[in-house]
Every structure is written in C-alpha cells, then in structure tokens.
N, C-alpha and C positions, 0 to 999 in steps of 0.2 A: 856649803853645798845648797842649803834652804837659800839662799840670797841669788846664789845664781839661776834656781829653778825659776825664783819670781821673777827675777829679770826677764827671762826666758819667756815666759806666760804672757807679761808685760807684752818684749816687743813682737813677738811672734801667733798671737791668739792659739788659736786653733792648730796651725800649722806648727805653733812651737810646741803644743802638746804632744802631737806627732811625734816630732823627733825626740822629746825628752822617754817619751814609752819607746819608739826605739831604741834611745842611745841607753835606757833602763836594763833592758831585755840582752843587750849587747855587752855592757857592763855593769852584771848585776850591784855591785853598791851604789849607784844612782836608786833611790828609795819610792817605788811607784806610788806607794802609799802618800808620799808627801805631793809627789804630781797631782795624782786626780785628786787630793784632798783639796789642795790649794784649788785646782781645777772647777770642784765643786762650791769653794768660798765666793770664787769668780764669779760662780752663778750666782750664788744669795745674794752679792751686792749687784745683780746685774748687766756685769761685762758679759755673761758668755751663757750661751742655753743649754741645758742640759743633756738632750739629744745629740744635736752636734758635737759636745764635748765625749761625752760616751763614743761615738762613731770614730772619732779620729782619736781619739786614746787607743780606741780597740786596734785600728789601724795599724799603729802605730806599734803597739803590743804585735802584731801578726810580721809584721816586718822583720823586729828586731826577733823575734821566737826564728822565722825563715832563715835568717843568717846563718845563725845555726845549722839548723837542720839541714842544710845544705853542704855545710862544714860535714856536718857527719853522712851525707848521703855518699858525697865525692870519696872518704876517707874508709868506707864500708865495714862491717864490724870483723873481720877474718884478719885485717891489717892490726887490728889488737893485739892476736895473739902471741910474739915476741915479748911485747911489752906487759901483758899479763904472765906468763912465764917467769918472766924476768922480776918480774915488781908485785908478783902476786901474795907474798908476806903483808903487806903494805897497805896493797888494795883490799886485803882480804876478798880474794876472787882466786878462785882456777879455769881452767879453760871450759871448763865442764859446768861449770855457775853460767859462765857467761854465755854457753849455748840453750843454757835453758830460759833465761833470759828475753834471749832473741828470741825464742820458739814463745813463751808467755807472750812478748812484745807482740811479735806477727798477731796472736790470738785477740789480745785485748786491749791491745795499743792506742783505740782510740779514747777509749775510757780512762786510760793512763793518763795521758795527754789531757784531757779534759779535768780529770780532779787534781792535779798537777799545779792546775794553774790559778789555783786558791790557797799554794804553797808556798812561803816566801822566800823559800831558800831553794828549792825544784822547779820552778817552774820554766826557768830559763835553761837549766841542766837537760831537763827532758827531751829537749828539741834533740839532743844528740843522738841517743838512743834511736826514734823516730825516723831519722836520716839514716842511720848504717841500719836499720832493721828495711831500711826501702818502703816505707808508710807511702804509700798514695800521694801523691802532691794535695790533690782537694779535700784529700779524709784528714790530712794533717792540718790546713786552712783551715775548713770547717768545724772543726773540736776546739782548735786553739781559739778560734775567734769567737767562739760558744765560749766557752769559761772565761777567756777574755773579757768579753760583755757581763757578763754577769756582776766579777770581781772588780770590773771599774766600776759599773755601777753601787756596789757597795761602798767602794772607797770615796767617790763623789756625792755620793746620798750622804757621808758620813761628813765630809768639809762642808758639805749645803748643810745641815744638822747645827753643824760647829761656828758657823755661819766666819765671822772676821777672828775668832777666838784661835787664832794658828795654834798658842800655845798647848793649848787641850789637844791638838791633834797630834803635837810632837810628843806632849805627856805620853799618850797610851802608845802611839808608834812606837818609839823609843823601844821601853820594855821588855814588850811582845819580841820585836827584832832582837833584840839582846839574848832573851830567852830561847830563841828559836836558835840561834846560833851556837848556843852554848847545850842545847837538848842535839844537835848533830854531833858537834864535836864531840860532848862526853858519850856519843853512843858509838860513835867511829873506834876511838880509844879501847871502848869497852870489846868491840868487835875485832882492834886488833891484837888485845891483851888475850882475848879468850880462843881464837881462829887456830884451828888449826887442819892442816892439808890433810887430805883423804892416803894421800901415800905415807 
C-alpha cells in the first residue's frame, strides 16, 4: 500500500494527493496519515510546498467525506428503521436511540463533524449520519474542510518533522492505528455483551 501511495505522489503531485484523500475517505483502510506524511517528506526535500499540499489534501478530504454524505442524504435516516428493528441485538440500537440521535445530530451536528475528523476510525463514518440527519450542504463543507485543515496540517507538519525518515512515520502510525482499532472493537463487544432492549 505505502509503495503505491509514493508512486501515486510521484506521478500525480498535487492532484494525486487529491485523489489519494479521496479515494482515503471513500475507502477508509487507504491510511491518510501515511498520505499527508509522505506528503509532507515531499516538502522537506522540496518536491511540493506546503500550503498547496494542505489545500488539495483538504480538497480532497471534503470530496471523499461528500460521497458519503450524500449516500446518507439520498438513503434519509427513517429508511433505517426495518433494519434497526431487525438487527437491533447487533447494533445495539432501538428505534428510540436512534431518534434521539438524530434530534442530538440536528442540534450539534456540526461540531460532531468537526471533532470527528481528528478520529481515525469516525471520521469517514460520520458523513453518514450528516446526510440522513439533512445537515445543510455548506454547514457540512465548511466543518469538514475546518478539521480537515487542521488534521492534514498535523500530519504534514509531522512527515516535514520526519523529514526522508518514512520508517519513524510508519513506526508511530502503525501502533496508534492498531490501538484504535482494537479500543472500537473491544468496546462494540463490550456494548453488545452488556446491551440490553428497554422492552
């Protein structure tokens, strides 16, 4: 995966950033952290400047986030309700979690959106929510592409840091990702070990 991101970086500069935060955000195991880090290496040794790299990452980031959220706009959150019903052991959800949910969402949605997207495992999930909750088109741009910036700029500041040293970047990435993954799973478990329906 790391071999084809630098290819990527390689023949596409800028515009292949683009699409790599895209095609990130679209299918989340593409690793953004490894994008903009590399991203950011690029700059230390002077292929690519750091403003334009941020700009079109975030881009890029707002696209693949859009997808989404348009998946869930079109699909609206009341089409759930069969399928929560149905698989609500599972989900650990009732119909009644998830309207409250929506009613939080409508409330504070963009804030959600916004911290969301310094999560490595949410932050591509969230767009859904956003869509079936019918978020504003520009309130959802504008939050996403807010944390967006911010989060690439960390991860770019972080490969410019690391300068040509990839390995250090994959060291800490690694981990973290590993950890994150396995602190959802064991708490999903936990939530569906301990869940129990209202009725």
């Amino acid at each position: 995966m790391t071999d084809i991101i630098i290819n990527m970086i390689a023949w596409g500069g800028y515009i292949g950033i683009l699409l790599l935060m895209a095609a990130e955000n679209v299918f989340p195991p593409i690793p953004s952290e490894v994008i903009m880090g590399l991203g950011g290496m690029a700059v230390a040794r002077g292929q690519m400047a750091m403003v334009p790299l941020i700009l079109w990452g975030t881009v890029g980031t707002v696209i693949g986030n859009y997808f989404w959220y348009e998946i869930g706009r079109r699909l609206g959150y009341k089409r759930l309700r069969p399928f929560v019903d149905r698989w609500g052991r599972w989900l650990t959800l009732e119909w009644h979690d998830v309207e409250k949910l929506h009613a939080f969402f409508q409330r504070h949605g963009q804030w959600v959106i916004f911290v969301f997207r310094f999560m490595p495992a949410g932050r591509t999930i969230i767009s859904l929510p956003a869509g079936m909750t019918c978020m504003p088109h520009w309130r959802f741009i504008v939050w996403t592409a807010a944390g967006s910036a911010i989060w690439n700029t960390i991860l770019a500041g972080a490969g410019y840091y690391l300068g040509a040293n990839f390995h250090e970047l994959d060291r800490y990435v690694g981990p973290v990702a590993v950890a994150t993954m396995v602190g959802i799973v064991g708490f999903y478990l936990y939530r569906v070990i301990c869940w129990k329906p209202r009725a």
